[in-house]
DRENPA-3360 file (N, C-alpha, C; in nm, 2 decimals, always signed):
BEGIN
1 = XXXXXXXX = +3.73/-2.40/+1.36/+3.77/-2.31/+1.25/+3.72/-2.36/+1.12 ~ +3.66/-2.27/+1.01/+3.57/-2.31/+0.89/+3.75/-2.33/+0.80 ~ +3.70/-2.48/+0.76/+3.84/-2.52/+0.71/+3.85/-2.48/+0.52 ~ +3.97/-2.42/+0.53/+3.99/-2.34/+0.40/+3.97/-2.39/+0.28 ~ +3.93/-2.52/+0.23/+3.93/-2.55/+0.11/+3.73/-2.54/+0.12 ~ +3.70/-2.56/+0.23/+3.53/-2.54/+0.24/+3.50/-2.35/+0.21 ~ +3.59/-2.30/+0.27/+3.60/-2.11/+0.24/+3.61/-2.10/+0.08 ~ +3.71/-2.20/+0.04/+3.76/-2.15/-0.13/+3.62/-2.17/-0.22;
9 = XXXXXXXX = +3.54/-2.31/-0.19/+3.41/-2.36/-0.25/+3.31/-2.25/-0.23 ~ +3.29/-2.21/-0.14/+3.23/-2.15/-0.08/+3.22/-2.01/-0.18 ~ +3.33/-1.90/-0.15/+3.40/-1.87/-0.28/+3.35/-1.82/-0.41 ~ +3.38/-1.94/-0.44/+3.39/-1.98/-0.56/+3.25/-2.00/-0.64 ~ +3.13/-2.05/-0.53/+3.01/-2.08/-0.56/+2.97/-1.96/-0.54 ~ +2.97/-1.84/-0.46/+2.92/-1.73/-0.46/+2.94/-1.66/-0.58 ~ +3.06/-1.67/-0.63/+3.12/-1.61/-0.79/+3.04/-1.64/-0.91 ~ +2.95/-1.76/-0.89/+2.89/-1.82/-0.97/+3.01/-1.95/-1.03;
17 = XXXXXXXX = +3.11/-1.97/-1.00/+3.19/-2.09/-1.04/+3.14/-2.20/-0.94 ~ +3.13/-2.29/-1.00/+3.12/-2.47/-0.96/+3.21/-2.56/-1.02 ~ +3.25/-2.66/-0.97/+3.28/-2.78/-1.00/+3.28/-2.83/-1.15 ~ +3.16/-2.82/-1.22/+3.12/-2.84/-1.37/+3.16/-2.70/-1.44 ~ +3.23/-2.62/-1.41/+3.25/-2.48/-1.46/+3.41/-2.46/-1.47 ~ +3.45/-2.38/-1.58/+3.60/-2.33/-1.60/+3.62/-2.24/-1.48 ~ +3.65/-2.21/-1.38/+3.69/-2.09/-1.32/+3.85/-2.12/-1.26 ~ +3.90/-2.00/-1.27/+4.00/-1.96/-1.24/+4.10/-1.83/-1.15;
25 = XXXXXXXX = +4.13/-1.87/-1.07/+4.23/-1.76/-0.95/+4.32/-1.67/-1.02 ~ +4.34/-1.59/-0.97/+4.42/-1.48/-1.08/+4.50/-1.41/-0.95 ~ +4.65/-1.38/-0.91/+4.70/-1.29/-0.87/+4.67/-1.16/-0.91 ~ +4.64/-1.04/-0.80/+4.62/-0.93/-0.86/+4.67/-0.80/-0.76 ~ +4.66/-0.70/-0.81/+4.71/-0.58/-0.70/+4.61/-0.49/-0.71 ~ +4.59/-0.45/-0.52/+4.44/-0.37/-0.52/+4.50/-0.23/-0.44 ~ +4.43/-0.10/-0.52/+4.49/+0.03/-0.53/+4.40/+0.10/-0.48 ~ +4.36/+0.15/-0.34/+4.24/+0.19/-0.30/+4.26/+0.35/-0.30;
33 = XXXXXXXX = +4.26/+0.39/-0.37/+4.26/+0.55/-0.42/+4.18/+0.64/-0.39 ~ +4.14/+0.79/-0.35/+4.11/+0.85/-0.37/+4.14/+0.99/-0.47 ~ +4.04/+1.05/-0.49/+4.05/+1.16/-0.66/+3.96/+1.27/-0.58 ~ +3.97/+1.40/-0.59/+3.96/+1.52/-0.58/+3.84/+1.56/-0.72 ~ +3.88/+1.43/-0.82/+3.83/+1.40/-0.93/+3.65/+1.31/-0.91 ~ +3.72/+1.24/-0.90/+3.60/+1.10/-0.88/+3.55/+1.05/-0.78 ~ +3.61/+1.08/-0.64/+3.57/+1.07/-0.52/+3.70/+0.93/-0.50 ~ +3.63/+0.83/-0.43/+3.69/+0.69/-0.37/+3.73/+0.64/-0.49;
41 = XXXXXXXX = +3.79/+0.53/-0.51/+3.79/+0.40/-0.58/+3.87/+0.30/-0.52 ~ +3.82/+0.19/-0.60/+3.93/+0.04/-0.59/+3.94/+0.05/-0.76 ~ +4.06/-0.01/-0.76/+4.14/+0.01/-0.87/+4.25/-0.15/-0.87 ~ +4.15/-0.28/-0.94/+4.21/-0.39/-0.96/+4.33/-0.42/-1.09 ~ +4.42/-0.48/-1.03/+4.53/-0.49/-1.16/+4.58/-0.63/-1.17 ~ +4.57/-0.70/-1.25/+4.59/-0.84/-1.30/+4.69/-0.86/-1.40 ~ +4.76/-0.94/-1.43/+4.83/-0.92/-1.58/+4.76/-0.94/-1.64 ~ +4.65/-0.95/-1.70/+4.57/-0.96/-1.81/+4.47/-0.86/-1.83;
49 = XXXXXXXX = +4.46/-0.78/-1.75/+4.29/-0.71/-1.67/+4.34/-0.58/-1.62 ~ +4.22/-0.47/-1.64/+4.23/-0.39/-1.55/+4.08/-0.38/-1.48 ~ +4.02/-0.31/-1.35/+3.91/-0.29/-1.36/+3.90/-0.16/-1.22 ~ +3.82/-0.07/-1.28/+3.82/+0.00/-1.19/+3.69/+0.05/-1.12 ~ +3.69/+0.03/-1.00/+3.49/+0.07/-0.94/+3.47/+0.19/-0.84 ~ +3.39/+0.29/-0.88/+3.40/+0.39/-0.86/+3.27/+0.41/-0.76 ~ +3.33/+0.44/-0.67/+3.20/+0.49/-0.54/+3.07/+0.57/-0.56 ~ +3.10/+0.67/-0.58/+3.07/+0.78/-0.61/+2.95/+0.76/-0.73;
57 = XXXXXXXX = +2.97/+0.76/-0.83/+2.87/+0.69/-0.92/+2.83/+0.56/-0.97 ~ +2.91/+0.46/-0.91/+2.87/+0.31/-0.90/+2.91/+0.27/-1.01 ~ +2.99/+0.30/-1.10/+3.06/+0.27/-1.23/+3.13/+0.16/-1.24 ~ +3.20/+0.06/-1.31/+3.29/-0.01/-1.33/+3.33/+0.00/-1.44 ~ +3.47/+0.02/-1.47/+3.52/-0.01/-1.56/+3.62/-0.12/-1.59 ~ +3.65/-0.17/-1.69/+3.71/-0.30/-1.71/+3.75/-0.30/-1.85 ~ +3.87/-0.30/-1.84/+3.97/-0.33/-1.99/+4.07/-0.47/-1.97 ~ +4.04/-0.56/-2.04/+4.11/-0.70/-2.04/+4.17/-0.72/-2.16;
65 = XXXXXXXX = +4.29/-0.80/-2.18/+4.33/-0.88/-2.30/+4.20/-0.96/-2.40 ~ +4.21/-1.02/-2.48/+4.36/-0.96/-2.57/+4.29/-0.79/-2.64 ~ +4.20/-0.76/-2.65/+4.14/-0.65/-2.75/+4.19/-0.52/-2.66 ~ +4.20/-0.53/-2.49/+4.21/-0.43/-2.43/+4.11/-0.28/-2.48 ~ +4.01/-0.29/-2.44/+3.89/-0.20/-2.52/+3.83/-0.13/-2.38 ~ +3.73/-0.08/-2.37/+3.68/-0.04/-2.22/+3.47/-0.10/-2.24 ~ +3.50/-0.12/-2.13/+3.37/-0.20/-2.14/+3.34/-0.11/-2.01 ~ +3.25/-0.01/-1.98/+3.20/+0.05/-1.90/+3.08/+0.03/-1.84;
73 = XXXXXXXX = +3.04/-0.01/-1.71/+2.90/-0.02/-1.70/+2.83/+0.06/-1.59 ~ +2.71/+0.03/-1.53/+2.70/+0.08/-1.37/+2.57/+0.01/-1.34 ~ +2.55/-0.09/-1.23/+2.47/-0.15/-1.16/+2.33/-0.08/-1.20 ~ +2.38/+0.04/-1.10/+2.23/+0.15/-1.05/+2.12/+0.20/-1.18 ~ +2.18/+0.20/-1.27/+2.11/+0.19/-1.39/+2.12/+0.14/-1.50 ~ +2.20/-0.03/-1.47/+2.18/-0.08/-1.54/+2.23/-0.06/-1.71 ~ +2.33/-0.01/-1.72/+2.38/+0.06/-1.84/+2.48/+0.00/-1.89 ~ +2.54/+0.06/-2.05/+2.69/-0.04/-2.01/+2.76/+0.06/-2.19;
81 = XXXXXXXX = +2.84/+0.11/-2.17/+2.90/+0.14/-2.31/+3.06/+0.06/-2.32 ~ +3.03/+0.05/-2.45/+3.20/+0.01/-2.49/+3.26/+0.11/-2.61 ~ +3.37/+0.08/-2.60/+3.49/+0.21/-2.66/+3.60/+0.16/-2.70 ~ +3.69/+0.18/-2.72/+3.86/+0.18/-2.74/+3.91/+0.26/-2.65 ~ +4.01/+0.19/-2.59/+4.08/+0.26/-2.45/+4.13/+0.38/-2.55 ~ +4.18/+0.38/-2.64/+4.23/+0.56/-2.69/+4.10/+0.68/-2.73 ~ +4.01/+0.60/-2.69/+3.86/+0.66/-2.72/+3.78/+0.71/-2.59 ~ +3.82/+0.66/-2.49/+3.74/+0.72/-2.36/+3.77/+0.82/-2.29;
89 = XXXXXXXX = +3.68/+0.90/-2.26/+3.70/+1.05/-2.24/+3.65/+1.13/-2.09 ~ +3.61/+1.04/-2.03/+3.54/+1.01/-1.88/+3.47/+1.16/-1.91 ~ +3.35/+1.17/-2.01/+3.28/+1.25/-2.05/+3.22/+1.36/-1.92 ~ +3.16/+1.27/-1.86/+3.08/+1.28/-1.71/+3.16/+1.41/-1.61 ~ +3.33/+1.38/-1.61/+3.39/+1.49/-1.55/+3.44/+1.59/-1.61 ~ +3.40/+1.59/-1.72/+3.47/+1.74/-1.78/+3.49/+1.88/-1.75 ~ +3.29/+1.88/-1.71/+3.30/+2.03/-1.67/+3.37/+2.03/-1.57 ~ +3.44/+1.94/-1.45/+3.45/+1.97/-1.34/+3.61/+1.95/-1.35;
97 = XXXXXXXX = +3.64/+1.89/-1.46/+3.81/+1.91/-1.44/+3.88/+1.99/-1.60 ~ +3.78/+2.09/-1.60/+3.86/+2.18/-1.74/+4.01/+2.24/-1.68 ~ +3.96/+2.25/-1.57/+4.07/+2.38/-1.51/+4.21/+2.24/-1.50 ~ +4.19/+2.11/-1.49/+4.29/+2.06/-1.47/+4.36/+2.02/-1.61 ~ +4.29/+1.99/-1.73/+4.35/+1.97/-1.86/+4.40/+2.10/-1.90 ~ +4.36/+2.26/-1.90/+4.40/+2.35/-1.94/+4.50/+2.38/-1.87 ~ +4.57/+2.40/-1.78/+4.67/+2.41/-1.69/+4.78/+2.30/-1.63 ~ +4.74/+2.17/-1.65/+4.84/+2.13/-1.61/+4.90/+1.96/-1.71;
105 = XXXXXXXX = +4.76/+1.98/-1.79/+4.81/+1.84/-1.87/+4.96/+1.86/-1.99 ~ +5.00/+1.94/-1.98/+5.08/+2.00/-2.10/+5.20/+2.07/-2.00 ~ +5.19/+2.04/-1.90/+5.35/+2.03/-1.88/+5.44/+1.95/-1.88 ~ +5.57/+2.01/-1.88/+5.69/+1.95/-1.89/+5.76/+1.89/-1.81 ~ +5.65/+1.75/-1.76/+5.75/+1.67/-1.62/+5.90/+1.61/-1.66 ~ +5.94/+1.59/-1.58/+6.07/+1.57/-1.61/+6.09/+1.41/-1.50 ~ +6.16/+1.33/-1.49/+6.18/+1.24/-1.42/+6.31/+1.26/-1.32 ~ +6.27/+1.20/-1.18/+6.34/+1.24/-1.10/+6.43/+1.09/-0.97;
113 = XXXXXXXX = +6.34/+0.97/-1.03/+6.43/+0.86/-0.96/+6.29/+0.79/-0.92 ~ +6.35/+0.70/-0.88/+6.28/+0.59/-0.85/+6.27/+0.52/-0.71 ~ +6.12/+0.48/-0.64/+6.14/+0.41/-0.50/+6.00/+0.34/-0.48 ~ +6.04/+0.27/-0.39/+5.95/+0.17/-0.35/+5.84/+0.23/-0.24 ~ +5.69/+0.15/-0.29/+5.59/+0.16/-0.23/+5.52/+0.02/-0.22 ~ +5.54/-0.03/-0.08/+5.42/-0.16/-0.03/+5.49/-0.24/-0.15 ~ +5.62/-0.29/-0.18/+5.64/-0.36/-0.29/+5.62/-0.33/-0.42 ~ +5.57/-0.23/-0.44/+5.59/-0.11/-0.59/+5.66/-0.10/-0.65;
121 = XXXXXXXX = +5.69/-0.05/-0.73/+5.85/+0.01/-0.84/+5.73/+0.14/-0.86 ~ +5.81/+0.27/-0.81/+5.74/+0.39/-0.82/+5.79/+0.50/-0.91 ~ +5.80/+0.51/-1.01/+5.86/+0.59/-1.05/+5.80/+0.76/-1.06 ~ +5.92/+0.83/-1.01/+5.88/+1.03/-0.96/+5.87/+1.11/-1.06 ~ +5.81/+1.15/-1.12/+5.79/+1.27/-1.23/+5.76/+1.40/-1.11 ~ +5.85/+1.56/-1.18/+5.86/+1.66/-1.12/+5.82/+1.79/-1.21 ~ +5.74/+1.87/-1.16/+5.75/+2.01/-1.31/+5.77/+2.11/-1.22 ~ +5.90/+2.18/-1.23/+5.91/+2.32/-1.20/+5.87/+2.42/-1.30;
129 = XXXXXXXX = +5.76/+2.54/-1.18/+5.72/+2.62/-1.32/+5.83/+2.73/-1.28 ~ +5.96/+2.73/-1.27/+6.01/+2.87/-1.24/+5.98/+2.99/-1.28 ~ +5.86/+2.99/-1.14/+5.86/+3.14/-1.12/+5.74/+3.14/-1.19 ~ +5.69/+3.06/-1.27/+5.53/+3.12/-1.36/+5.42/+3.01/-1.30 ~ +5.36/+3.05/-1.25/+5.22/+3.05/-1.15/+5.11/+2.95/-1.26 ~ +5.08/+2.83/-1.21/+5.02/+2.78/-1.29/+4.89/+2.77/-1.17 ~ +4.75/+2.84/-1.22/+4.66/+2.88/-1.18/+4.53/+2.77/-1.14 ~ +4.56/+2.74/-1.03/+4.48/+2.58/-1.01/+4.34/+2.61/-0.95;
137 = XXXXXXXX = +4.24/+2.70/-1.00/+4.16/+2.76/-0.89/+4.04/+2.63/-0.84 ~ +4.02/+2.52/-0.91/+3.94/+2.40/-0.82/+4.01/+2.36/-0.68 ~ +4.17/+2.35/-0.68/+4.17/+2.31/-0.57/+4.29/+2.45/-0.46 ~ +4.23/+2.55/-0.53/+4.25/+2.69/-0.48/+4.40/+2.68/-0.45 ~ +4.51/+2.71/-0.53/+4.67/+2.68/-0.49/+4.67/+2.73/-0.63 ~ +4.77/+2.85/-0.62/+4.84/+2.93/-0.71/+5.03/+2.80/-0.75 ~ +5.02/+2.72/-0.85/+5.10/+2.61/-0.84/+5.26/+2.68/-0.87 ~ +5.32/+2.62/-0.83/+5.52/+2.64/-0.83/+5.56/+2.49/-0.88;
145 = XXXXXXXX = +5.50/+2.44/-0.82/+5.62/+2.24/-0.84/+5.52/+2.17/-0.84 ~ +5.50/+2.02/-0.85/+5.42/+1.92/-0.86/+5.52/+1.80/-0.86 ~ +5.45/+1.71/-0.77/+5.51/+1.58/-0.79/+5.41/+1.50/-0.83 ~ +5.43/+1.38/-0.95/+5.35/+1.26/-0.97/+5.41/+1.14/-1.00 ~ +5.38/+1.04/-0.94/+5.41/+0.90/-0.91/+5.31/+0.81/-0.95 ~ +5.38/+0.72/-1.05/+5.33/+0.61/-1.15/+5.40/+0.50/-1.12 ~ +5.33/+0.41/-1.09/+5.39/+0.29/-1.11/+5.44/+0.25/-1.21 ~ +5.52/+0.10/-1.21/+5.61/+0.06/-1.32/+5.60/-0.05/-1.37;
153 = XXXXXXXX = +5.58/-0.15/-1.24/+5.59/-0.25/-1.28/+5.47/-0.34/-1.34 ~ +5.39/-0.29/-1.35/+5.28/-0.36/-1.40/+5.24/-0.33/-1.54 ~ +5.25/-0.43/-1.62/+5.24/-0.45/-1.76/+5.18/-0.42/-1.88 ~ +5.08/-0.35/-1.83/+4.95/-0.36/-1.90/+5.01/-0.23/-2.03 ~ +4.93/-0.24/-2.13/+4.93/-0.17/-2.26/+4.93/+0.01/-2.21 ~ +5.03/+0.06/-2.23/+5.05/+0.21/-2.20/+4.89/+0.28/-2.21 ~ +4.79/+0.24/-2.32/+4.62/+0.29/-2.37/+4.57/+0.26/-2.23 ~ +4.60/+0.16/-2.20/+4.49/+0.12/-2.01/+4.56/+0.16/-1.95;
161 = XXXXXXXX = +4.67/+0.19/-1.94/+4.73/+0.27/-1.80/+4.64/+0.42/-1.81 ~ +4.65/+0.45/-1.96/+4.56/+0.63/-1.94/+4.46/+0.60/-1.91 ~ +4.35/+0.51/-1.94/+4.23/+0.51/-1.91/+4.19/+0.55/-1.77 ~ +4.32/+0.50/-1.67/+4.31/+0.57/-1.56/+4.35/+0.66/-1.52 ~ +4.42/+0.73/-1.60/+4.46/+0.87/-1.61/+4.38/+0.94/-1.66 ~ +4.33/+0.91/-1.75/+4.24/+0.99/-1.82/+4.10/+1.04/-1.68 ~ +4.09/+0.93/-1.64/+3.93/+0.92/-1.51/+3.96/+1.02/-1.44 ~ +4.10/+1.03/-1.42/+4.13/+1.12/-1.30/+4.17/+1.25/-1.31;
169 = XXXXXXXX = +4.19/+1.26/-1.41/+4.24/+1.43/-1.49/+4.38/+1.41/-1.44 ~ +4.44/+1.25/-1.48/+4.60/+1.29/-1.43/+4.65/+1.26/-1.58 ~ +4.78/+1.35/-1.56/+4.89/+1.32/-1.73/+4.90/+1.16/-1.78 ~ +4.83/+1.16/-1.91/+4.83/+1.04/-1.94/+4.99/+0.96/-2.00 ~ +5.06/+0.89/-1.90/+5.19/+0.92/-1.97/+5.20/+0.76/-2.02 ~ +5.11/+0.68/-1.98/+5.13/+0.54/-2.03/+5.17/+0.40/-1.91 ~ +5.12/+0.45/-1.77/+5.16/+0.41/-1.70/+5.09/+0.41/-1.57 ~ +5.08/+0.35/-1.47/+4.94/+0.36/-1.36/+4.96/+0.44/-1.30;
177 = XXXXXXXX = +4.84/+0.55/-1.24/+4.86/+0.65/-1.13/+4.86/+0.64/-1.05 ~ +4.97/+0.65/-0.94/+4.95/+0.62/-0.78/+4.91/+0.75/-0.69 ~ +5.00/+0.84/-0.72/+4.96/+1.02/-0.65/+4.98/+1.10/-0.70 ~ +4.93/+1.24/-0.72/+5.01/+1.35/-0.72/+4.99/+1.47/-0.65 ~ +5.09/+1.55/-0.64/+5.06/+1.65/-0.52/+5.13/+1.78/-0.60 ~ +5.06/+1.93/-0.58/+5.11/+1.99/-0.63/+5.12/+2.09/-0.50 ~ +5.26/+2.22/-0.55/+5.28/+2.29/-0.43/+5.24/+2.44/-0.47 ~ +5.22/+2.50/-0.38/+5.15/+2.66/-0.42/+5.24/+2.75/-0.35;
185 = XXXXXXXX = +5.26/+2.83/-0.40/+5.33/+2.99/-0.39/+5.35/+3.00/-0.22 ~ +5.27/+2.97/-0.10/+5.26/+2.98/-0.01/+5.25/+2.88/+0.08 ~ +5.35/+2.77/+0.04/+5.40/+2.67/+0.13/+5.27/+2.56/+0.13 ~ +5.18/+2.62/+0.05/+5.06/+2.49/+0.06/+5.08/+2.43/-0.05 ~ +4.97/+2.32/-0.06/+4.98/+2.17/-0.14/+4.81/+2.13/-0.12 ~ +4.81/+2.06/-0.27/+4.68/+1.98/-0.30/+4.75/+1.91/-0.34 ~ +4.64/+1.74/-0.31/+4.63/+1.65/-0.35/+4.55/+1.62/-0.45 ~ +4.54/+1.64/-0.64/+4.44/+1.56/-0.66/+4.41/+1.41/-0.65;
193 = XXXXXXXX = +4.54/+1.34/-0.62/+4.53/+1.18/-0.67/+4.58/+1.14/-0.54 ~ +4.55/+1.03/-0.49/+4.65/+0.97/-0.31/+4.59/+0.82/-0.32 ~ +4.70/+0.73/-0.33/+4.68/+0.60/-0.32/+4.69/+0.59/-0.14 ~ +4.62/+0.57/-0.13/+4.59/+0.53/+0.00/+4.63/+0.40/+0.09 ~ +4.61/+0.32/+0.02/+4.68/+0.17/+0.03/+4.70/+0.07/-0.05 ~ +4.80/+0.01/-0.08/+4.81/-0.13/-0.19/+4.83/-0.28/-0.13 ~ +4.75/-0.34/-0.19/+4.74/-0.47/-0.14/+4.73/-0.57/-0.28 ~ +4.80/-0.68/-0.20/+4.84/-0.84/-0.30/+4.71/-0.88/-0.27;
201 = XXXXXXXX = +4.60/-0.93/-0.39/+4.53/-1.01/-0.37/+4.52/-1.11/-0.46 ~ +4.36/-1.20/-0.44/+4.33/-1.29/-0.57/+4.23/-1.25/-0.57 ~ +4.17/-1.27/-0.71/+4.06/-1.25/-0.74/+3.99/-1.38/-0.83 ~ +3.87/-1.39/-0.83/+3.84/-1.49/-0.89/+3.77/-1.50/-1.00 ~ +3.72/-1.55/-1.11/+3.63/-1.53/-1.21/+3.47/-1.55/-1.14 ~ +3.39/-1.46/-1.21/+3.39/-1.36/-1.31/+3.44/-1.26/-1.28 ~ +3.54/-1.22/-1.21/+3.53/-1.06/-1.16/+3.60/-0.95/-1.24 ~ +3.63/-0.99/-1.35/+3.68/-0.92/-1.48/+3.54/-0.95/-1.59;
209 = XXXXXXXX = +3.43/-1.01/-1.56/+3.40/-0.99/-1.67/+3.26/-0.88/-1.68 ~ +3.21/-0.84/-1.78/+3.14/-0.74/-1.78/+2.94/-0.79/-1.74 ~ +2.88/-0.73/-1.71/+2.72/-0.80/-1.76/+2.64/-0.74/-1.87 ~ +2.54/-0.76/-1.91/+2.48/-0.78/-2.03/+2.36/-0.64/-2.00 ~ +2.38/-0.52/-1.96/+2.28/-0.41/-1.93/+2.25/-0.34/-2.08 ~ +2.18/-0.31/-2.09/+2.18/-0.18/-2.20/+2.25/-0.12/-2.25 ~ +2.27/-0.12/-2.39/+2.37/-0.02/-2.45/+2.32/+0.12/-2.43 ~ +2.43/+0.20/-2.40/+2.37/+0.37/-2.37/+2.45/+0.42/-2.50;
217 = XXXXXXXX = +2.35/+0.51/-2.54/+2.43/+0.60/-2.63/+2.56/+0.67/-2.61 ~ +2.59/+0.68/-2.48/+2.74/+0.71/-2.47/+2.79/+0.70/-2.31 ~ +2.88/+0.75/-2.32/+2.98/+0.67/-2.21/+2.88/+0.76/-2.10 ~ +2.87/+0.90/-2.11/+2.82/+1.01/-2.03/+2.67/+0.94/-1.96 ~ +2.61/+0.87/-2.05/+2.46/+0.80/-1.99/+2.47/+0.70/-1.90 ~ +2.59/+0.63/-1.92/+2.61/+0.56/-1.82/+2.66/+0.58/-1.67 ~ +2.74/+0.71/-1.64/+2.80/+0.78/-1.50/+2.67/+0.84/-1.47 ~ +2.59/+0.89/-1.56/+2.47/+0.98/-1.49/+2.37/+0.89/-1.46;
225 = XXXXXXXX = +2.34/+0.85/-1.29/+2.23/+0.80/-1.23/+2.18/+0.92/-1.13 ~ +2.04/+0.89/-1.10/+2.04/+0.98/-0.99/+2.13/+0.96/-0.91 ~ +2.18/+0.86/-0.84/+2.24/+0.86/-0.72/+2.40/+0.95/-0.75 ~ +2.44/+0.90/-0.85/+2.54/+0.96/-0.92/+2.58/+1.09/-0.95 ~ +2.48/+1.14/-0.99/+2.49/+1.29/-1.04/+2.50/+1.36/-0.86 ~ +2.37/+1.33/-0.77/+2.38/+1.39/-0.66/+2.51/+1.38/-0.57 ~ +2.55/+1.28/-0.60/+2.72/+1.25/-0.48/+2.79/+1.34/-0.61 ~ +2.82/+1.36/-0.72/+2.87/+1.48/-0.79/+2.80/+1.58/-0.72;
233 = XXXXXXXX = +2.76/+1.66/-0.73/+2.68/+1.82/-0.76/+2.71/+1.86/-0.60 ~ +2.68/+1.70/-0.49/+2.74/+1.74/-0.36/+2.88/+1.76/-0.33 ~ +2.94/+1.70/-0.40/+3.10/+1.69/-0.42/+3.16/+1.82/-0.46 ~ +3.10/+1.91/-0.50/+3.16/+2.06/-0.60/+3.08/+2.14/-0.63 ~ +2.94/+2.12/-0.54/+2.87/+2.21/-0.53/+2.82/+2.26/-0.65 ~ +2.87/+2.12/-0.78/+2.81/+2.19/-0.91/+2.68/+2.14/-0.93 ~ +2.60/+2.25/-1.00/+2.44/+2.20/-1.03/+2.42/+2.24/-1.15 ~ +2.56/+2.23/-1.27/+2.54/+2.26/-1.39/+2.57/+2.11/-1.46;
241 = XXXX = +2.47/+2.08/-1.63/+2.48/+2.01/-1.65/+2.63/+1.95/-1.73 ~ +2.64/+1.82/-1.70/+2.80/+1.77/-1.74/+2.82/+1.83/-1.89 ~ +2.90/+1.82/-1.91/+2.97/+1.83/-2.05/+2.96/+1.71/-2.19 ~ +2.90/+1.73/-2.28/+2.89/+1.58/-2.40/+3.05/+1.56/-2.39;
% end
């Protein structure tokens, strides 16, 4: 059996940390999500860190103490913008989620109790539209009710919790997104948001920190790769260009 402090080295050297190097273990919580929005993600949570990597366009994002700012990058082309978490606007999805900020960001959820997920503190937000039809036509459901579920316990500055609200076209209320599900006039339901599974992990340095690619003129240059754009346009069948 490969004996575990030889696994940890091991590790640790692939991270780029050695022996002659500061590196450090971090408890963290891993949120394997998918979005209706963005496609897949993993969605890392640390007390100090947020970072989120997006399938679909190869994206990372990462907001850390103390400045909590967004440092956005993507491998595939090598890109990288920074912002202020009250500044990022996941430019890239707009055209494809107008229908979700015009209709549903401005309602009136109400809170409905609290329960546990995989060790969670989950808290239920609910919006009854009595009786008035809030018109969802991306994910085809004429809406009546909605449920959304945000986590609690995790600490981070209310601005990085929306950052991941914001990615997902969910209500930025200050707090992490775990699901939401809305119900339609005829006993159906869409999912835009579904945490799929949560897991305790560690993570190790550098894996919060950013690399040194190109500044892009804006956050939008950086989601658009070829690869990227095509897993969009296949995703929603859109072949119009994103929105500034």
């Amino acid at each position: 059996m490969f004996p575990a402090r030889i696994f940890t080295a091991s590790l640790l050297f692939a991270l780029g940390c050695s022996s002659t190097t500061e590196c450090f273990s971090a408890d963290a919580t891993l949120l394997i999500q998918k979005s209706t929005v963005t496609g897949g993600q993993n969605v890392y949570i640390a007390a100090k860190a947020l970072r989120i990597d997006n399938q679909k366009t190869g994206t990372t994002i990462v907001c850390k103490a103390p400045r909590w700012e967004v440092d956005l990058y993507n491998k595939r082309n090598r890109t990288s913008f920074h912002c202020a978490a009250e500044d990022f606007k996941a430019s890239f999805f707009q055209s494809i989620t107008k229908v979700y900020r015009d209709n549903l960001t401005n309602l009136k959820w109400k809170k409905e109790g609290v329960e546990q997920r995989d060790g969670i503190s989950v808290l239920k937000m609910a919006v009854h539209l009595d009786g008035k039809q809030g018109k969802l036509d991306l994910m085809n459901v004429d809406v009546r009710n909605g449920e959304y579920f945000l986590a609690t316990n995790f600490k981070l500055p209310p601005k990085v919790c929306n950052v991941l609200a914001v990615l997902t076209s969910m209500p930025p209320m200050g707090l992490i997104p775990i699901a939401c599900t809305y119900y339609g006039v005829n006993s159906d339901s869409a999912s835009p948001l579904v945490t799929k599974e949560i897991k305790k992990i560690t993570v190790v340095d550098p894996f919060f920190e950013t690399p040194k690619f190109a500044a892009a003129p804006s956050e939008r240059d950086v989601f658009i790769d070829p690869a990227g754009r095509e897993a969009i346009e296949d995703m929603f069948g859109d072949r119009t260009t994103p929105a500034k």
